[in-house]
mmCIF file of the N, C-alpha and C atoms, coordinates in Angstrom:
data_MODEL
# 
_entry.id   MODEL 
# 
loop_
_atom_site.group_PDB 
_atom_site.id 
_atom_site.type_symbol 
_atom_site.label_atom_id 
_atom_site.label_alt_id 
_atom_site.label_comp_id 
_atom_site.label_asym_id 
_atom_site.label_entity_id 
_atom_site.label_seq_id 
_atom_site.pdbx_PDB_ins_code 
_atom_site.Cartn_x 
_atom_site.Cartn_y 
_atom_site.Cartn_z 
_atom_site.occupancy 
_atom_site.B_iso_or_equiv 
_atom_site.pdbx_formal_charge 
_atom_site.auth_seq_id 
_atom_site.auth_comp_id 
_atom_site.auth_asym_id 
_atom_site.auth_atom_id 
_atom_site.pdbx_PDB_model_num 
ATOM 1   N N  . UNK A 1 1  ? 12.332 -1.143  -4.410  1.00 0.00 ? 1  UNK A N  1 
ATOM 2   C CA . UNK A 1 1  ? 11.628 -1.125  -3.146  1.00 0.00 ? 1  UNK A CA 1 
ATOM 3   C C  . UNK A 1 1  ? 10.853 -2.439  -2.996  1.00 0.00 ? 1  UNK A C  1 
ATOM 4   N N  . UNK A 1 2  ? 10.964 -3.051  -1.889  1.00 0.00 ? 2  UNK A N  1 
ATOM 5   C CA . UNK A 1 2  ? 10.113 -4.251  -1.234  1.00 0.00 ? 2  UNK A CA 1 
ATOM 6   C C  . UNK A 1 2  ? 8.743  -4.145  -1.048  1.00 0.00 ? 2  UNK A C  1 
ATOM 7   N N  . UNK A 1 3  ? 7.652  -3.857  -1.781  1.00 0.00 ? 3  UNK A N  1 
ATOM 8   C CA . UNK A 1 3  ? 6.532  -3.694  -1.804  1.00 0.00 ? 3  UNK A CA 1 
ATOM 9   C C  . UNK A 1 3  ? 5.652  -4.532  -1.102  1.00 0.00 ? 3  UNK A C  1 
ATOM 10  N N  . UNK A 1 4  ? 5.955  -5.618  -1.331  1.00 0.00 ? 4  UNK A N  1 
ATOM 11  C CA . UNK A 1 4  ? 5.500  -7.028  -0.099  1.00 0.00 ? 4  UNK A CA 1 
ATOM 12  C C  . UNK A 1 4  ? 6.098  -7.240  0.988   1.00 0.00 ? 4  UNK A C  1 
ATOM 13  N N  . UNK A 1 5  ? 7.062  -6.937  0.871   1.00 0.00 ? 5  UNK A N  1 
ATOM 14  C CA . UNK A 1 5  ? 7.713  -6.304  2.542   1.00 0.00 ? 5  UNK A CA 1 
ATOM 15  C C  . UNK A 1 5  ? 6.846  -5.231  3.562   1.00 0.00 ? 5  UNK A C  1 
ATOM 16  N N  . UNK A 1 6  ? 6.737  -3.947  2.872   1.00 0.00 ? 6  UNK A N  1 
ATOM 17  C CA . UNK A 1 6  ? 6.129  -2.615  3.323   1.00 0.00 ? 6  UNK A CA 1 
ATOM 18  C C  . UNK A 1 6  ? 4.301  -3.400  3.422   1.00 0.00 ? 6  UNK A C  1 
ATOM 19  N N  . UNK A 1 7  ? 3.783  -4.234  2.350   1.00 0.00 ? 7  UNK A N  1 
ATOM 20  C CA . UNK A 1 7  ? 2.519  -4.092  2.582   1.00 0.00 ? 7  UNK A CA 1 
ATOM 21  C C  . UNK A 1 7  ? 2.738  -5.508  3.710   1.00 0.00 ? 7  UNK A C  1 
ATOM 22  N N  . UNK A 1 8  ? 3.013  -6.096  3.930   1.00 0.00 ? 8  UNK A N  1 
ATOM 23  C CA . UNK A 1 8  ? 3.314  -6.949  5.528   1.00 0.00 ? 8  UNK A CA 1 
ATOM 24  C C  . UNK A 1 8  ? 3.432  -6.567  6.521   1.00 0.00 ? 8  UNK A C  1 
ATOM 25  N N  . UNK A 1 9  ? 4.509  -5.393  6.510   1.00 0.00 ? 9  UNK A N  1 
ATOM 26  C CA . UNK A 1 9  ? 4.228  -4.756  7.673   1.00 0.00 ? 9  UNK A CA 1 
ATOM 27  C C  . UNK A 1 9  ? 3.303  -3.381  7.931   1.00 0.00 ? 9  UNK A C  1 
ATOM 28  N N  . UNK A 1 10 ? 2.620  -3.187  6.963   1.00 0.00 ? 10 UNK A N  1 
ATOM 29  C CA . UNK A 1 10 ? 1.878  -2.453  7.246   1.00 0.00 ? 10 UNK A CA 1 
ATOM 30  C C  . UNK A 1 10 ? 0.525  -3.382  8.038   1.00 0.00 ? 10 UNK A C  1 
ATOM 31  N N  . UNK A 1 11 ? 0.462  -4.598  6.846   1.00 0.00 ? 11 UNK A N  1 
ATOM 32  C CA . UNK A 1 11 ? -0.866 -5.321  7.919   1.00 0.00 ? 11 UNK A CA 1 
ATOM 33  C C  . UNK A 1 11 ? -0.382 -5.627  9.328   1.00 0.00 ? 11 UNK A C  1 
ATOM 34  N N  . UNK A 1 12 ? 0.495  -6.242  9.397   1.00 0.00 ? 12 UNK A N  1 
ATOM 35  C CA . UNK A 1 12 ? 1.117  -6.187  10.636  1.00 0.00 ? 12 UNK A CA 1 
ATOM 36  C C  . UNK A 1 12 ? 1.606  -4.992  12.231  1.00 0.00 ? 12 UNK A C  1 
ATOM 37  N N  . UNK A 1 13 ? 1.051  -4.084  11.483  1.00 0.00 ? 13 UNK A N  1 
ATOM 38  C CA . UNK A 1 13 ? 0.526  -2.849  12.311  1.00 0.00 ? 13 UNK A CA 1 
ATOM 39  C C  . UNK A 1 13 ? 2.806  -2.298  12.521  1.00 0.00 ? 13 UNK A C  1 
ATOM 40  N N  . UNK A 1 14 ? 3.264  -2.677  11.862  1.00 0.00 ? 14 UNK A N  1 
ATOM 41  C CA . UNK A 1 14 ? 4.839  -2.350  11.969  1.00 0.00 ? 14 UNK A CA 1 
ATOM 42  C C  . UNK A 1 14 ? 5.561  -0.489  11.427  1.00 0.00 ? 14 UNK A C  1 
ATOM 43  N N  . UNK A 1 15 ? 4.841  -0.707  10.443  1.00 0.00 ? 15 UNK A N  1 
ATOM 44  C CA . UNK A 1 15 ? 4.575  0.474   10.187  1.00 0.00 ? 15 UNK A CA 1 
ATOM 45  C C  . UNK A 1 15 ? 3.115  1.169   9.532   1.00 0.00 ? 15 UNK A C  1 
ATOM 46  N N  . UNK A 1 16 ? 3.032  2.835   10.138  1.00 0.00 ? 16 UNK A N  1 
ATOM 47  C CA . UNK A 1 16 ? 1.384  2.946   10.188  1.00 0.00 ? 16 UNK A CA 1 
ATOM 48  C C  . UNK A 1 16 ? 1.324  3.155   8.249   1.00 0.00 ? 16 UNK A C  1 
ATOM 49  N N  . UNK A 1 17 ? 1.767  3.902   7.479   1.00 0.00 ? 17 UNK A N  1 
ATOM 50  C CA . UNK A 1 17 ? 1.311  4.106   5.876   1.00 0.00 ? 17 UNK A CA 1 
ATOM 51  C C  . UNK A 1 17 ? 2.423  3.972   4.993   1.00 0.00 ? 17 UNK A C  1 
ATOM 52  N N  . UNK A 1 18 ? 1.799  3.577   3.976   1.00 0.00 ? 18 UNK A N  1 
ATOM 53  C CA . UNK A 1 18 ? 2.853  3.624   3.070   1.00 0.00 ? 18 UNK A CA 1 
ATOM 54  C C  . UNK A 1 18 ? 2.185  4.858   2.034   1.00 0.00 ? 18 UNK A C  1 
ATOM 55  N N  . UNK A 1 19 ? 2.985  5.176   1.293   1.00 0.00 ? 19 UNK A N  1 
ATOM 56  C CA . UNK A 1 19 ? 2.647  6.413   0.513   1.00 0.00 ? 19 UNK A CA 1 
ATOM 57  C C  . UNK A 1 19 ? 2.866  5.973   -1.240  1.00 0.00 ? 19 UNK A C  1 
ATOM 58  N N  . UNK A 1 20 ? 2.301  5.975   -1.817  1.00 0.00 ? 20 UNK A N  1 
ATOM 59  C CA . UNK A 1 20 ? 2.543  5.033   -3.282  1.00 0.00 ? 20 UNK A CA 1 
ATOM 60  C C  . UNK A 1 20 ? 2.701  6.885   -3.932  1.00 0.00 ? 20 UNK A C  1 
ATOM 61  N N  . UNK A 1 21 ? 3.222  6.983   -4.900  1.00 0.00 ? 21 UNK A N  1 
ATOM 62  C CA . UNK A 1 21 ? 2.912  8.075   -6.105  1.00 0.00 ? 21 UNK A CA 1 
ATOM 63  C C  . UNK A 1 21 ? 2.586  7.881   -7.654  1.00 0.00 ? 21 UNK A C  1 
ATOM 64  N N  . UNK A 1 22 ? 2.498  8.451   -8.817  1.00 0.00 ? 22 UNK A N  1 
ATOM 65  C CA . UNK A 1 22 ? 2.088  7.640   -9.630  1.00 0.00 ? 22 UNK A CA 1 
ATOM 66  C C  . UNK A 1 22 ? 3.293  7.245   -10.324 1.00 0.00 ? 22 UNK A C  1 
ATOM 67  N N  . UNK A 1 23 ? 4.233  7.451   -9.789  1.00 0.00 ? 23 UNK A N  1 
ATOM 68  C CA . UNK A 1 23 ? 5.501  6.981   -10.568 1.00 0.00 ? 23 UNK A CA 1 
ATOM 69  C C  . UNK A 1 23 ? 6.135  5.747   -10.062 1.00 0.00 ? 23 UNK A C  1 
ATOM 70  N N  . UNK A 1 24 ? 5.686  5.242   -8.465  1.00 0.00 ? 24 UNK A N  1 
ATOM 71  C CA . UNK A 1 24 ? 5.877  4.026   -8.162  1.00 0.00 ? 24 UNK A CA 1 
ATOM 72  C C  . UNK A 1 24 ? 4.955  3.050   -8.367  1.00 0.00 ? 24 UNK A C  1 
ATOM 73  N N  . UNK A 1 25 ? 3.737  4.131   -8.666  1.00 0.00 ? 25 UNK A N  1 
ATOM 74  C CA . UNK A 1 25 ? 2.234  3.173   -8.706  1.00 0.00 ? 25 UNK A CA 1 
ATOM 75  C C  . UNK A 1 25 ? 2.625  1.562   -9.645  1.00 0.00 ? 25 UNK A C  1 
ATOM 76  N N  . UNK A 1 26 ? 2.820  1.719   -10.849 1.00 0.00 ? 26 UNK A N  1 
ATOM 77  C CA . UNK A 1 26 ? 3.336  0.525   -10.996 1.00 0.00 ? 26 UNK A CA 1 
ATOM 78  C C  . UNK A 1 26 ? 3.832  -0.550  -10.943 1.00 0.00 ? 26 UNK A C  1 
ATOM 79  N N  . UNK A 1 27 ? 5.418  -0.335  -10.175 1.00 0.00 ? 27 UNK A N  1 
ATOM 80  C CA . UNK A 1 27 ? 5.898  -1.611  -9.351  1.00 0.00 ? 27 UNK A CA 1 
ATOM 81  C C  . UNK A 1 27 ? 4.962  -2.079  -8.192  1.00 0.00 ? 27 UNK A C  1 
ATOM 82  N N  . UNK A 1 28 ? 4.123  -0.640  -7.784  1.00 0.00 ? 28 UNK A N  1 
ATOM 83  C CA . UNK A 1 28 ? 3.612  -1.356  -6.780  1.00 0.00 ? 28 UNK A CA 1 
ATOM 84  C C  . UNK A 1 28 ? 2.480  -2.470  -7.102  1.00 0.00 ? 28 UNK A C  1 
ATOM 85  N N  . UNK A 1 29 ? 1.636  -1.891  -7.875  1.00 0.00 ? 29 UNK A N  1 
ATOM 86  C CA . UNK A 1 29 ? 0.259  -2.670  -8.292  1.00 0.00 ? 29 UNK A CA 1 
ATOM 87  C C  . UNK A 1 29 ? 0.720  -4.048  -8.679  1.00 0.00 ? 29 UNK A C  1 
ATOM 88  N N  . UNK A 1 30 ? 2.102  -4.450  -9.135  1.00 0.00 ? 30 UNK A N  1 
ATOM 89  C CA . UNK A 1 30 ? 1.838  -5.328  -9.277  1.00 0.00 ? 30 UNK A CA 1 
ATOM 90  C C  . UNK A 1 30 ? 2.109  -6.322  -8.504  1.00 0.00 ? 30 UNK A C  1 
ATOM 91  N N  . UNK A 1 31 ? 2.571  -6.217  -7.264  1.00 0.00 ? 31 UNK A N  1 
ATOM 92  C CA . UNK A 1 31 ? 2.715  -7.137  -5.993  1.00 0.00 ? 31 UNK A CA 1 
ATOM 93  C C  . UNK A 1 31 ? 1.108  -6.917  -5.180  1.00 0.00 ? 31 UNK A C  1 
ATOM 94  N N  . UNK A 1 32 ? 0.198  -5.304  -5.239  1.00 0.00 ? 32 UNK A N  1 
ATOM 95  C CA . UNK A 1 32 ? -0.813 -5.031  -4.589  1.00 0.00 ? 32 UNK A CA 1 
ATOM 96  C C  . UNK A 1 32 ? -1.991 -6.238  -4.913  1.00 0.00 ? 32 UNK A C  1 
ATOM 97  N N  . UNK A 1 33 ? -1.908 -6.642  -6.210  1.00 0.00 ? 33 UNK A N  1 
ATOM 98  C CA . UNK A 1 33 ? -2.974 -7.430  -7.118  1.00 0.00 ? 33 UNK A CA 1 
ATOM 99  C C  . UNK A 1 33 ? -3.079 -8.852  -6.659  1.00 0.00 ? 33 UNK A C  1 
ATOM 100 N N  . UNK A 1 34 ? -2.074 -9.487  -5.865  1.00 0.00 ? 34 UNK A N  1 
ATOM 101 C CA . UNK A 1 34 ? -1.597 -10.410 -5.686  1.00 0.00 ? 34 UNK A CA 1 
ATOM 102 C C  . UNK A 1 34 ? -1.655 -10.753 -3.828  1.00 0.00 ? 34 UNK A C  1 
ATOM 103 N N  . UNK A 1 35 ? -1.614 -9.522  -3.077  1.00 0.00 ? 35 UNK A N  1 
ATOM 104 C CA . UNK A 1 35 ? -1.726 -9.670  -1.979  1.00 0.00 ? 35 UNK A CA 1 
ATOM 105 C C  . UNK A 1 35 ? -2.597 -10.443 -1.347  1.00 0.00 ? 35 UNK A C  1 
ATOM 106 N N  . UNK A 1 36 ? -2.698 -11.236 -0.747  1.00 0.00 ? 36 UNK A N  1 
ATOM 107 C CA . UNK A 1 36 ? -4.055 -11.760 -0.215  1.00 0.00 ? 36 UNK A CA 1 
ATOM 108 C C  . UNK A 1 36 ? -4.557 -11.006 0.958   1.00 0.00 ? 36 UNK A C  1 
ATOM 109 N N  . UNK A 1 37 ? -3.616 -10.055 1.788   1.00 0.00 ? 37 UNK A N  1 
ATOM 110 C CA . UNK A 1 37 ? -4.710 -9.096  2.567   1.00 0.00 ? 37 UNK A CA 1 
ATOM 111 C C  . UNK A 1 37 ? -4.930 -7.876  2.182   1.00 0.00 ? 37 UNK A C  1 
ATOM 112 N N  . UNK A 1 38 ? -5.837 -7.999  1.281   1.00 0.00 ? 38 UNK A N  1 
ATOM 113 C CA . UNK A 1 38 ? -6.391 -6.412  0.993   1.00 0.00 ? 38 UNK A CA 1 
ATOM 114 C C  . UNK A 1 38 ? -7.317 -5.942  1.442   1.00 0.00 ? 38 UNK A C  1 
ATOM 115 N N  . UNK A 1 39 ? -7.800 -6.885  2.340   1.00 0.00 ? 39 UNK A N  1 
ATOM 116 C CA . UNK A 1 39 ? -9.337 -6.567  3.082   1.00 0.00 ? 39 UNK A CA 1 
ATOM 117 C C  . UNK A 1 39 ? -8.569 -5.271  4.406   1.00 0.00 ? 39 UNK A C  1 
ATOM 118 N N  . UNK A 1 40 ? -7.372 -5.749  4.721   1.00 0.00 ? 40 UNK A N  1 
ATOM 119 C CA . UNK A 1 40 ? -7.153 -5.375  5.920   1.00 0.00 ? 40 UNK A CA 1 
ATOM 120 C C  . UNK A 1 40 ? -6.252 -3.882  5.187   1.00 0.00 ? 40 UNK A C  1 
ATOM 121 N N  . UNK A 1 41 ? -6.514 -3.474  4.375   1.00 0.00 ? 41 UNK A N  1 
ATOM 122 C CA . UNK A 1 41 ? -5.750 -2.057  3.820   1.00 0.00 ? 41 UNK A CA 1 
ATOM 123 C C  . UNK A 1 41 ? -6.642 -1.923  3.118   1.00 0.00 ? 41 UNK A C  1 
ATOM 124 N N  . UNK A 1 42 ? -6.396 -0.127  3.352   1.00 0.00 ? 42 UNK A N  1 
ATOM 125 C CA . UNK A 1 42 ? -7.814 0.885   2.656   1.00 0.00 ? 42 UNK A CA 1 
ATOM 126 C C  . UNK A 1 42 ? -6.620 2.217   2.018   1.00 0.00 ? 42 UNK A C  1 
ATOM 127 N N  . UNK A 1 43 ? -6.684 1.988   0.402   1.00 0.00 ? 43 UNK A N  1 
ATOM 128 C CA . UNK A 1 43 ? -6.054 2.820   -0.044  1.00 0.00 ? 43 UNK A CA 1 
ATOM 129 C C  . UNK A 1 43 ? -6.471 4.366   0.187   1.00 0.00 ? 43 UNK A C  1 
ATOM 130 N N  . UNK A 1 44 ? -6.108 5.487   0.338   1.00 0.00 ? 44 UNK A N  1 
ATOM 131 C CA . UNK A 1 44 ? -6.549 7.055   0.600   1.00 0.00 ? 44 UNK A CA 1 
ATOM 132 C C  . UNK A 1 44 ? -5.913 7.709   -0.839  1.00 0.00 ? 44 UNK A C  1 
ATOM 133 N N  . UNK A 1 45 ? -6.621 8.315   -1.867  1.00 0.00 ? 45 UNK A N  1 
ATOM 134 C CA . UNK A 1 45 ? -6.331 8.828   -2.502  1.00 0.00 ? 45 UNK A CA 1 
ATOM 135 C C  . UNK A 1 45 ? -6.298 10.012  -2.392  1.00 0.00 ? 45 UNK A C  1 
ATOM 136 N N  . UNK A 1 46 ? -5.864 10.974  -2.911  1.00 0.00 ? 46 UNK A N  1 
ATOM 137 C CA . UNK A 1 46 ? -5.320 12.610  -2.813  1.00 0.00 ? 46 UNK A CA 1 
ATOM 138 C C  . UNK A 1 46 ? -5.098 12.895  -3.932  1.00 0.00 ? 46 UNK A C  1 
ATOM 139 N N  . UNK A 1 47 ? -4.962 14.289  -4.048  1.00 0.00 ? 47 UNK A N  1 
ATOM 140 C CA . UNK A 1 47 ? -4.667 14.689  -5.177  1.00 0.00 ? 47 UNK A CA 1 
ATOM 141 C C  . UNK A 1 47 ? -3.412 14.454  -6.240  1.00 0.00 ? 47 UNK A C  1 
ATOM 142 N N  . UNK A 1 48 ? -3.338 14.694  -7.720  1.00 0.00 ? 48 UNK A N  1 
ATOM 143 C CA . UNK A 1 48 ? -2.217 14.523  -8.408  1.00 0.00 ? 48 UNK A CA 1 
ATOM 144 C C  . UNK A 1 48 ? -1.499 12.901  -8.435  1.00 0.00 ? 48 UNK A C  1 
ATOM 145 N N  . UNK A 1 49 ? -2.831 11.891  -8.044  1.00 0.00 ? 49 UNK A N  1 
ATOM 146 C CA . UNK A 1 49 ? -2.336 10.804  -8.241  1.00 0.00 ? 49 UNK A CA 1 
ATOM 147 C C  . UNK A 1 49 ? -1.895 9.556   -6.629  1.00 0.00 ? 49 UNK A C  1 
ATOM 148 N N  . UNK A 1 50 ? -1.752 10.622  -6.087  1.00 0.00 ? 50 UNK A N  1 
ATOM 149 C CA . UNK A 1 50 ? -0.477 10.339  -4.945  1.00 0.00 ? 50 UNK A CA 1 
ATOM 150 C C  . UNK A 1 50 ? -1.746 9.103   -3.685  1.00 0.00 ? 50 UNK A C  1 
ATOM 151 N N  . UNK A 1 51 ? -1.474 8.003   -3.112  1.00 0.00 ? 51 UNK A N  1 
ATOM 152 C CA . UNK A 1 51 ? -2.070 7.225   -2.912  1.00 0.00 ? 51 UNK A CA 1 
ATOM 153 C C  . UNK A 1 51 ? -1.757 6.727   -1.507  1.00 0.00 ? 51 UNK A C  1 
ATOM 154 N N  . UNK A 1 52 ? -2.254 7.014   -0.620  1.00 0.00 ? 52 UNK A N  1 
ATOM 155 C CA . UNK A 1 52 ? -1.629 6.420   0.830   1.00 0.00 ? 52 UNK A CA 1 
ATOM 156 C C  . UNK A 1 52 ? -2.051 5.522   1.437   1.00 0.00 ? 52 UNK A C  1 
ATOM 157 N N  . UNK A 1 53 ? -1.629 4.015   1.874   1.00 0.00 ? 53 UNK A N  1 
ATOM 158 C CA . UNK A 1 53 ? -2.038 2.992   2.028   1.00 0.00 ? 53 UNK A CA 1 
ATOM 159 C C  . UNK A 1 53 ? -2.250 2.929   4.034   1.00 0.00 ? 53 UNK A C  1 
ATOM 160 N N  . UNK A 1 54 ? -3.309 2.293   4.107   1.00 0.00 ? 54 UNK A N  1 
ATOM 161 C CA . UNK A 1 54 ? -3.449 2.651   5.843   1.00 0.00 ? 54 UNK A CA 1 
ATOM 162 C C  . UNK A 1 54 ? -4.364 1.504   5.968   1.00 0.00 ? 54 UNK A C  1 
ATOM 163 N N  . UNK A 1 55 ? -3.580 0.839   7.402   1.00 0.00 ? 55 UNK A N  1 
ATOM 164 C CA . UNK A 1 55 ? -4.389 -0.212  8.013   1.00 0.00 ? 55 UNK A CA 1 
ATOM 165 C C  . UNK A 1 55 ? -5.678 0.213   8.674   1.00 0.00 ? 55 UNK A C  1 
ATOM 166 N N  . UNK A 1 56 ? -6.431 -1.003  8.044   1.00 0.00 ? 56 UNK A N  1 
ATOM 167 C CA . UNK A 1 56 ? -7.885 -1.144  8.098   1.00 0.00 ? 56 UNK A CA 1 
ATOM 168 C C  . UNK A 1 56 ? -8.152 -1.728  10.005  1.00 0.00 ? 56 UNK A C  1 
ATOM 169 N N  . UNK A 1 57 ? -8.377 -1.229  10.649  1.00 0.00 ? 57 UNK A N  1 
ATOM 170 C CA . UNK A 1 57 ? -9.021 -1.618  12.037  1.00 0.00 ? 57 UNK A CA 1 
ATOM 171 C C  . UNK A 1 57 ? -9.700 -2.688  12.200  1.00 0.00 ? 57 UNK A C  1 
# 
């Protein structure tokens, strides 16, 4: 999965969430760490791990 793809267009208002779990959590974090817009995404955590990424207003 394109993780810097999905978090581009998520800042980019293209698509509204992405949904991470803890079994993708990994590949993801490590493109997330690196992003330079993280100001503009606010992770939502939930239960059992599961992590939903949503543009910041």
């Amino acid at each position: 999965m394109d993780y810097e793809q999905q978090l581009n267009d998520l800042r980019d208002g293209k698509i509204d969430e992405l949904a991470i779990t803890p079994e993708t959590f990994p590949a993801f974090q490590k493109v997330w760490r690196d992003f330079p817009s993280q100001n503009k995404i606010r992770g939502v955590a939930s239960k059992q791990g599961h992590v939903k990424y949503i543009r910041v207003n």
